[in-house]
N, C-alpha and C positions, 0 to 999 in steps of 0.2 A: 663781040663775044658776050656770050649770056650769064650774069650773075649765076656764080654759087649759090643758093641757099642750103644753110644748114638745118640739117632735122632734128629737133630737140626730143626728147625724149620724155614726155608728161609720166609723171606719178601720181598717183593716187597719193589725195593730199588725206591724212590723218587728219580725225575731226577730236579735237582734245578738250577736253572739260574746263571751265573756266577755274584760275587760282583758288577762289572763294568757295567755290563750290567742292573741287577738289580737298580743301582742307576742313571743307564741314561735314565728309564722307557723300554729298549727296549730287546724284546726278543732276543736268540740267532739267530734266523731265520732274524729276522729284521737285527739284527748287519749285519748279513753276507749280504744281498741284499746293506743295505747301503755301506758295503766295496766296492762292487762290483761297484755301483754306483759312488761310488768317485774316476773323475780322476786323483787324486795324488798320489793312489797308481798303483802302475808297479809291475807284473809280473816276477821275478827275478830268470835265473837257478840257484841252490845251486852248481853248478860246479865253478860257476863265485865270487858266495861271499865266496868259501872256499877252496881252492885250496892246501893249508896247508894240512888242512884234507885227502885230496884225496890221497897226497903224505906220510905222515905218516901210513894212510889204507895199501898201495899200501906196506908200508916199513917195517909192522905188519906182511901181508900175506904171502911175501919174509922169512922172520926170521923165521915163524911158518912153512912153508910146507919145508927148510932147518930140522929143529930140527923135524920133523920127519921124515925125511931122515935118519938122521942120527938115532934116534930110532932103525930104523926098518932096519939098515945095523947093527947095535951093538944087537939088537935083534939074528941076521945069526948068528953072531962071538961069541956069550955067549953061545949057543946052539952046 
């Protein structure tokens, strides 16, 4: 016999204003024009504030395409 399934019922998810934003009266739209407007904020590559990252990523990618090298040379030699 053939599973049940049940049909759920989707609603329409409410898109709600973020805390901060809510209590500073201003919508998301608004925050963001104001950001944009305010010259104290600077445009920042994330190359520059994370350099750590990039070399740990870089030391991830190294070790994982290594180990399956090795996989798939030990793959040959079990067969």
């Amino acid at each position: 016999m053939a599973k049940k399934r049940r049909s759920r019922r989707r609603r329409g998810k409410k898109k709600r204003a973020p805390v901060a934003a809510a209590r500073s009266g201003l919508l998301p739209e608004e925050k963001r024009a104001e950001a944009k407007a305010d010259p104290g904020i600077e445009a920042v590559a994330l190359a520059e504030q994370y350099p750590h990252v990039y070399d740990d990523l870089k030391r991830i990618a190294i070790l994982a395409s290594i180990m399956f090298a090795i996989l798939i040379i030990l793959s040959f030699l079990i067969k």
